[in-house]
ZAFIKE-617019 format. One line per 10 residues: number of its first residue (from 1); their letters; for each residue x, y, z of C-alpha. Coordinates in nm, 2 decimals. Layout:
NUM	A	X Y Z; ...
//
This chain:
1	XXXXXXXXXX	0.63 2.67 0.42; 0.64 3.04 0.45; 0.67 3.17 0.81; 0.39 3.33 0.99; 0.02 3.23 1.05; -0.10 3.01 0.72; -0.45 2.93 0.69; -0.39 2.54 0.67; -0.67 2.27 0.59; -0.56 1.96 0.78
11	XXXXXXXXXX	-0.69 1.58 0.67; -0.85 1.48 0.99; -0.93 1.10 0.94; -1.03 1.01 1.29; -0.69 0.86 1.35; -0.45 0.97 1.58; -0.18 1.08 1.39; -0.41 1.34 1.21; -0.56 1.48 1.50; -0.19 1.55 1.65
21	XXXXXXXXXX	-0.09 1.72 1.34; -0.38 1.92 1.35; -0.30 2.03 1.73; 0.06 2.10 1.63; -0.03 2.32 1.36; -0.24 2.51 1.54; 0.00 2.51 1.85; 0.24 2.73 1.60; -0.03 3.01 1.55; -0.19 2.90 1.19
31	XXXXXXXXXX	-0.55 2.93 1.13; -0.68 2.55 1.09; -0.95 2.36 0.92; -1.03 2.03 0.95; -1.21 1.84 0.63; -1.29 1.48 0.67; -1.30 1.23 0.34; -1.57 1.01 0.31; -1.48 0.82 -0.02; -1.68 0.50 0.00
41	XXXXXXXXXX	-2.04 0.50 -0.04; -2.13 0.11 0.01; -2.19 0.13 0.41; -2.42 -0.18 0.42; -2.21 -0.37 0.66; -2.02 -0.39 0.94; -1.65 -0.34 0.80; -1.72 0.03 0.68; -1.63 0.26 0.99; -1.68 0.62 0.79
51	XXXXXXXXXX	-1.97 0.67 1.07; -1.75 0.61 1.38; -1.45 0.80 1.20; -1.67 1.10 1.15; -1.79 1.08 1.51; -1.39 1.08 1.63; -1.26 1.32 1.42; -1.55 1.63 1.52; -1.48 1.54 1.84; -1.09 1.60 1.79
61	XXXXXXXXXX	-1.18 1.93 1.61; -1.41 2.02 1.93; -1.14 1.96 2.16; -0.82 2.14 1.98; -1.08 2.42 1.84; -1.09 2.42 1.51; -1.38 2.36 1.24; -1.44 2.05 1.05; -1.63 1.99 0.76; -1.73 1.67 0.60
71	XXXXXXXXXX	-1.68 1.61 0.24; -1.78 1.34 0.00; -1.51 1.25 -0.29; -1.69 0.91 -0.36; -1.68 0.95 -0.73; -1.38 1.07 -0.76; -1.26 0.76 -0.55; -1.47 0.49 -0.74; -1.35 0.67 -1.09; -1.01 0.73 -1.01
81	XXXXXXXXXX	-0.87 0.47 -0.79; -1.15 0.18 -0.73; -1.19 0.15 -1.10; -0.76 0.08 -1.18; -0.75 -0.13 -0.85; -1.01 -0.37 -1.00; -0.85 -0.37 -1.33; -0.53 -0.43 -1.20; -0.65 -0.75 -1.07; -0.88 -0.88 -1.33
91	XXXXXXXXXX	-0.50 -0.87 -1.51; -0.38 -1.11 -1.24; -0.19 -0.82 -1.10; -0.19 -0.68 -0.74; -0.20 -0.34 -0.72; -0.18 -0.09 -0.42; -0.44 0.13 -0.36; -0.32 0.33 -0.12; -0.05 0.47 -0.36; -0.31 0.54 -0.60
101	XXXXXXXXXX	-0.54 0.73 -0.34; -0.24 0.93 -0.21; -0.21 1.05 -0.58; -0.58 1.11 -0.67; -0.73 1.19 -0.36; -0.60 1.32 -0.05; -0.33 1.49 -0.25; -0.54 1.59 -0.56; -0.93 1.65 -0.48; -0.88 1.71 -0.13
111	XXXXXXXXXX	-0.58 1.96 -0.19; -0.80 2.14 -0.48; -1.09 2.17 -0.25; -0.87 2.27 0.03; -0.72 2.60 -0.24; -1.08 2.66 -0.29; -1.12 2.74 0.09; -0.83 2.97 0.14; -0.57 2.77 0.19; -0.19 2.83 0.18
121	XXXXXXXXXX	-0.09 2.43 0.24; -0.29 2.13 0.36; -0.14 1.85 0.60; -0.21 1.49 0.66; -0.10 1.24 0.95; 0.13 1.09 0.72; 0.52 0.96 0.86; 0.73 1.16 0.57; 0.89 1.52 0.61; 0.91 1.73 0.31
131	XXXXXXXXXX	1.26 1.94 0.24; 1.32 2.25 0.02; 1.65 2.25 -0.14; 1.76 2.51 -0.38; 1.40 2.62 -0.51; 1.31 2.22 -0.54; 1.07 1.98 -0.31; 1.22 1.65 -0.13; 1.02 1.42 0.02; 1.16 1.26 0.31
141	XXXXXXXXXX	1.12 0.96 0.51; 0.93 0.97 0.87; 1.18 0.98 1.17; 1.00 0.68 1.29; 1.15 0.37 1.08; 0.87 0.12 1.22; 0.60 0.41 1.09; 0.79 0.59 0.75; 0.52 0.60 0.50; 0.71 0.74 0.17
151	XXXXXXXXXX	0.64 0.47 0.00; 0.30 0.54 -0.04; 0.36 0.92 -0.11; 0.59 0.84 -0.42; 0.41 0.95 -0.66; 0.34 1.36 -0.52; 0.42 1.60 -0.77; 0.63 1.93 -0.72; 0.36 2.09 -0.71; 0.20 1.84 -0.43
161	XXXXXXXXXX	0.47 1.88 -0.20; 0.47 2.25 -0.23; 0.17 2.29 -0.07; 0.19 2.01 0.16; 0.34 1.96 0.54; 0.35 1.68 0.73; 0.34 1.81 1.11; 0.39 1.45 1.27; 0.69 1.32 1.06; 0.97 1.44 1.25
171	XXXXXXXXXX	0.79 1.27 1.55; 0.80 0.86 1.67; 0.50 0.69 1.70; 0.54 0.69 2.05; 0.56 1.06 2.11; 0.27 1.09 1.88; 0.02 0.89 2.11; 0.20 1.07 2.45; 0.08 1.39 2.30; -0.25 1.29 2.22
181	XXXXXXXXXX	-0.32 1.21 2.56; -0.13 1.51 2.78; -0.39 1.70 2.53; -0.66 1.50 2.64; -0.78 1.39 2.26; -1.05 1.14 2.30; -0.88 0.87 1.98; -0.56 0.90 2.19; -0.56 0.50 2.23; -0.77 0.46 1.88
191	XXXXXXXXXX	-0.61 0.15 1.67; -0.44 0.24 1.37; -0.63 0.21 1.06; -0.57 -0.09 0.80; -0.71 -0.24 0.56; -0.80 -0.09 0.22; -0.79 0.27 0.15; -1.15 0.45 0.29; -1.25 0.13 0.26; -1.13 -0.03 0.55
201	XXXXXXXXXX	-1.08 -0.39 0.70; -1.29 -0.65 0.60; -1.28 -1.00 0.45; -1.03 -0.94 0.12; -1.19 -1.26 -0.11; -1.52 -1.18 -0.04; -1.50 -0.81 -0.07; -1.30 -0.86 -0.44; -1.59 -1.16 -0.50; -1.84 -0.86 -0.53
211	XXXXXXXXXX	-1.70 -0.69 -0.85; -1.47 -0.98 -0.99; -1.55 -1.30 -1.20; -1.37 -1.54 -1.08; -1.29 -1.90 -1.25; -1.17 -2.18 -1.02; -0.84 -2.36 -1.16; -0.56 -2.62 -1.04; -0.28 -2.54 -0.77; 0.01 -2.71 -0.87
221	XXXXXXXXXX	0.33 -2.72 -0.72; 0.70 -2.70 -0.85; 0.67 -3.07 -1.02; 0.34 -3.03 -1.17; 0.10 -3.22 -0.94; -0.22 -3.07 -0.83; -0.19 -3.02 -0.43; -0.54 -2.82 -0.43; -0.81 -2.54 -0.66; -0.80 -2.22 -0.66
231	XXXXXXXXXX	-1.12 -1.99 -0.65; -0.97 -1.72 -0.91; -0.65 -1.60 -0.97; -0.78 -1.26 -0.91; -0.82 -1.33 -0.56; -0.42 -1.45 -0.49; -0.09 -1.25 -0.45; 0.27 -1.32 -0.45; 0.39 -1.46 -0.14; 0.09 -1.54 0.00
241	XXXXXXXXXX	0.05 -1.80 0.29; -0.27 -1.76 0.44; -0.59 -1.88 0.28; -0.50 -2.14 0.03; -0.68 -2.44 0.21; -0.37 -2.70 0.13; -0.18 -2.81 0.41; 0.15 -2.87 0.37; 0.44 -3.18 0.30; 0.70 -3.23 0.52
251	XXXXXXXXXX	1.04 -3.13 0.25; 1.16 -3.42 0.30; 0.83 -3.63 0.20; 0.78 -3.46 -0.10; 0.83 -3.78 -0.32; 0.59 -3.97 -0.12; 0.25 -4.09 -0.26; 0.00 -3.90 -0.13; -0.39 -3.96 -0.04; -0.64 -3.82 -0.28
261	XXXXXXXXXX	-0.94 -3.63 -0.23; -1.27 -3.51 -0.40; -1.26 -3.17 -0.53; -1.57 -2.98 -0.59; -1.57 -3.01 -0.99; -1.65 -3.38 -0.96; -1.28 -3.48 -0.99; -1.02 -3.54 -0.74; -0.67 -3.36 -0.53; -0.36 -3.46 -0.39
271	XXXXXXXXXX	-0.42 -3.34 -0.01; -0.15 -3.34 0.24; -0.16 -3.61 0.53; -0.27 -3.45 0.87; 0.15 -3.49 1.00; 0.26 -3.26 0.75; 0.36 -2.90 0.81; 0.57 -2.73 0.61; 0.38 -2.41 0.48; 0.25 -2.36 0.14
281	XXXXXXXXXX	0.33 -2.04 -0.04; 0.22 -1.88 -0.38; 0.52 -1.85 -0.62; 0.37 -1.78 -1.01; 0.05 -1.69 -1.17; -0.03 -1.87 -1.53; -0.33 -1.69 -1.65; -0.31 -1.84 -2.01; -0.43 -2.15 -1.86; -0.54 -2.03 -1.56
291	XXXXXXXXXX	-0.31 -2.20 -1.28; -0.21 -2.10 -0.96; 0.17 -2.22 -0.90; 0.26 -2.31 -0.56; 0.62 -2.40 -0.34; 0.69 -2.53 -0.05; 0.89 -2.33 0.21; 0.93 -1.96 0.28; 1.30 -2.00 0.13; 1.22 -2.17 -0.21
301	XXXXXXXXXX	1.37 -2.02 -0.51; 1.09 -1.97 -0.68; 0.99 -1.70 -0.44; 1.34 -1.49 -0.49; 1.41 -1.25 -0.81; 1.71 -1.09 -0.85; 1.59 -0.79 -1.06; 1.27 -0.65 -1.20; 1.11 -0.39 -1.45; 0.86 -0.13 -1.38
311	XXXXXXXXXX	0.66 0.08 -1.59; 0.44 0.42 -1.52; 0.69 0.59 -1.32; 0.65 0.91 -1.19; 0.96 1.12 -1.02; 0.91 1.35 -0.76; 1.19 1.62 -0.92; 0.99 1.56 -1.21; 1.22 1.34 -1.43; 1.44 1.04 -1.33
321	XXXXXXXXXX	1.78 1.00 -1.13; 2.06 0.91 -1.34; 2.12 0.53 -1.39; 2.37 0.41 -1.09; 2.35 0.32 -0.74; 2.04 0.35 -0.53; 1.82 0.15 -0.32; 1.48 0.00 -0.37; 1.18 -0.10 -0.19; 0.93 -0.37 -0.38
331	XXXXXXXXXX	0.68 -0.34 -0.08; 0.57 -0.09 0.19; 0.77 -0.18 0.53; 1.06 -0.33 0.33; 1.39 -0.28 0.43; 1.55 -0.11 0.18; 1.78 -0.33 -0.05; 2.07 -0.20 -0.25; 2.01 -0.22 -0.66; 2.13 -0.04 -0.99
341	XXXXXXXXXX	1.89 0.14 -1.16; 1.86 0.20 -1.50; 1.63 0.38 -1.76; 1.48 0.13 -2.01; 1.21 0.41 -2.21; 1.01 0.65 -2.16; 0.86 0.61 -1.79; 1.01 0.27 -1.74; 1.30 0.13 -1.56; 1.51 -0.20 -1.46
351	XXXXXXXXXX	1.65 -0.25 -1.14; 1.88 -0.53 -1.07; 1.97 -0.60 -0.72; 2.27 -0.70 -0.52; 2.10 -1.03 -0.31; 1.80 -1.15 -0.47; 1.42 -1.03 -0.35; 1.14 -1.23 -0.20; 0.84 -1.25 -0.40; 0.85 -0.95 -0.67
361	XXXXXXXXXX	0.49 -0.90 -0.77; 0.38 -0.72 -1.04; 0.10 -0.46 -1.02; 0.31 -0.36 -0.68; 0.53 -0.07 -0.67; 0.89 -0.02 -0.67; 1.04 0.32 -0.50; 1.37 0.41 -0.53; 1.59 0.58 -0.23; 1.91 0.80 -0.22
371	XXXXXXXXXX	1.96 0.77 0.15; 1.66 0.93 0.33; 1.56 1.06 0.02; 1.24 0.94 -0.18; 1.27 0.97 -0.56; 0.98 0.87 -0.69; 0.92 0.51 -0.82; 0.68 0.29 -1.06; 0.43 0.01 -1.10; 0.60 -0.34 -1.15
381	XXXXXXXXX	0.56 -0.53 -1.45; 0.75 -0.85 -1.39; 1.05 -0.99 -1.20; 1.34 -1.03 -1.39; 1.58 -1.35 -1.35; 1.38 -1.57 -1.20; 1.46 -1.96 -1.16; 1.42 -2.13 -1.44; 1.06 -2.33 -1.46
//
């Protein structure tokens, strides 16, 4: 960014980490707006918090000094991000929305509404830095390791990161919230958002059950028996734990006979004995006949791949590295794990990595790194060497 006063529309999301950038931006002299997204229409229950968000962030823009307006981009959201993350799973994939919305929304509709007020640059709460080198954009990761948020930025353009600055990356979390309350910001202790994007934390199955068929199937585990039913496929990820309603069998029961059960289709299920324990996870999907595969054990080797391929890539410099040494992440808050990348086609590429990964999953997205550096990455199609079946 240019030096001297910018006029600079700033994302203000209620959060704290928005409303600090706002405060630093102004701080430095430049003439700030706030705008406010509200990108999900369906406020008929209690897991929607636009209301509350709105609420925070004009009182933020009251105390720093600064105008907010409120915006709706709820079509653009439902047409350009909603839509694919629904397709993605009706495929039996598991997409990210939040990489999705980065790209359509808060760096696509809100930065062309933004250059229709005026503005130079816009600038979100996000954990990233952005570098100019020789005439070219780099986007970097946050400072803060716990809080670095490249991943989800992956897919900004050139263009993007020209006119985007990211006031808190250069910060820890830490200093973020100390400055929030010597300023006296009323969200100074708010809890970080989660959930999905503008649409916020609320029951995932039920939520998905709204807009998604879903055909209940067998769990079986790595020998073929039925330990449970799934309610869809749709509604399952790699690597999950949580919600499968099978206990577990102790590893080294796992010969045993076990009791049966009634399921709800009128037949019956192996179910695990009250003593066992050992925790279930998801390892495969097999859509063609609809079954849910599931392992015992965090460490099974069904969970691990040792290489994948990934399709609809998009590079920040605006075409790909050159095939060699880099390292990968396969999901956000990853550590990043060493690989060879190489072109395959036309926006695709195979990475094959130096110790194997935990629980690849397609629809997910893979973003490469040269040190501190974020390249750019793409959507995974499937994990490559796998166990055999």
């Amino acid at each position: 960014m240019s030096s001297g006063a910018q006029r600079i529309v700033v994302g203000l999301s209620g959060g704290v980490d928005s409303a600090v950038s706002a405060w630093l931006l102004k701080r430095q002299g430049h003439e700030v707006v706030g705008l406010f997204m509200k990108n999900w229409e369906d406020d008929d229950d209690s897991h929607c918090t636009s209301r509350e968000d709105w609420i925070d962030a004009a009182a933020v823009a009251d105390v720093i000094g600064i105008e907010v307006e409120h915006v709706n981009f709820a079509a653009e959201y439902r047409d350009r991000v909603f839509a694919e993350f629904l397709r993605e799973h009706r495929a039996g994939r598991t997409p990210n929305p939040d990489v999705l919305c980065n790209a359509e929304i808060k760096f696509k509709a809100f930065l062309d509404h933004a250059m229709r007020l005026g503005a130079s640059h816009i600038a979100t709460g996000h954990y990233a830095r952005v570098r100019e080198r020789a005439g070219r954009f780099e986007l970097l990761k946050g400072v803060d390791p716990g809080k670095d948020q490249s991943y989800f930025l992956h897919r900004l353009t050139q263009a993007q990161l020209a006119r985007t600055v990211f006031p808190v990356g250069g910060l820890l979390k830490t200093e973020v919230r100390r400055i929030a309350a010597e300023i006296g910001l009323p969200n100074a202790r708010k809890k970080d958002s989660t959930g999905i994007c503008f649409i916020g934390e609320r029951p995932f199955r039920e939520f998905l059950s709204r807009y998604l068929a879903h055909e209940p199937g067998p769990m079986l585990d790595d020998r073929g028996r039925e330990v449970g039913r799934h309610l869809g496929l749709s509604f399952y990820t790699l690597g999950q734990r949580q919600g499968l309603g099978i206990g577990g069998i102790a590893p080294s029961r796992r010969g045993a006979p076990r009791r049966r059960a009634p399921d709800d289709a009128g037949g019956d299920v192996a179910v695990a004995d009250a003593s066992d324990h050992a925790p279930w996870y998801v390892a495969r999907k097999e859509p063609e006949r609809n079954v849910l595969r599931v392992v015992q054990g965090h460490e099974h080797p069904w969970l691990f791949s040792r290489g994948l391929v990934a399709g609809d890539a998009s590079w920040i410099a605006g075409e790909p590295p050159a095939a060699g040494r880099l390292a990968a992440k396969t999901r956000y808050r990853q550590a990043d794990a060493a690989c060879a990348f190489e072109p395959v086609g036309e926006g695709r590429f195979a990475l094959r990595f130096d110790d194997a990964q935990w629980a690849v999953t397609p629809g997910q997205s893979a973003v490469l790194y040269d040190g501190d550096v974020c390249l750019g990455g793409g959507v995974i199609d499937a994990a490559t060497d796998p166990p055999p079946r």
